[in-house]
C-alpha positions, 0 to 999 in steps of 0.5 A: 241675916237672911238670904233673898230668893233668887229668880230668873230674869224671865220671871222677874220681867214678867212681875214688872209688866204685870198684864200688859200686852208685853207680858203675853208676848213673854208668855207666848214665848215661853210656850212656844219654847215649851212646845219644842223642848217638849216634842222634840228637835224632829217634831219641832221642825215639822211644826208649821204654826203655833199660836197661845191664847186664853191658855190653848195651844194651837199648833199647825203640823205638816204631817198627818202622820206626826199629827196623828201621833201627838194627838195619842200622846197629848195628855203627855205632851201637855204635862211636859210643857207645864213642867218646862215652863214651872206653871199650869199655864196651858190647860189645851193643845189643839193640833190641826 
């Protein structure tokens, strides 16, 4: 007998819906807590807004001193929220 592949309920919701319009609001989700995990609890705080679309992450900081510091760890950055979320889902990031 052979065992099924278990997935996460997230993932599993998200095949249910395919490409409707709940399925971008998981995804933006899902980013959304990728981007906090990865910048850290201190960084997170001062993250004004973040906005998903078309595979850019945009984010609005309340520091230049904090902005300036992410767009020097970017590549970084980028590569721990694709891993977080187990998908090459963000190809950008955007800090204003």
């Amino acid at each position: 007998m052979e065992r099924k592949k278990f997935s996460t309920l997230g993932d599993a919701l998200e095949r249910y819906l395919g490409d409707s319009p709940l399925a971008d609001g998981m995804r933006y989700a899902r980013v959304c807590e990728a981007w906090d995990t990865a910048v850290g609890d201190a960084i997170a705080h001062v993250t004004l807004a973040k906005e998903f679309e078309a595979g850019v992450l945009r984010v609005r900081m309340s520091s230049s001193v904090v902005r300036m510091q992410l767009e020097m760890n970017k590549p970084e950055i980028l590569a721990r929220i694709n891993e977080a979320l187990g998908d090459n889902l963000v190809k950008s990031i955007i800090i204003r």
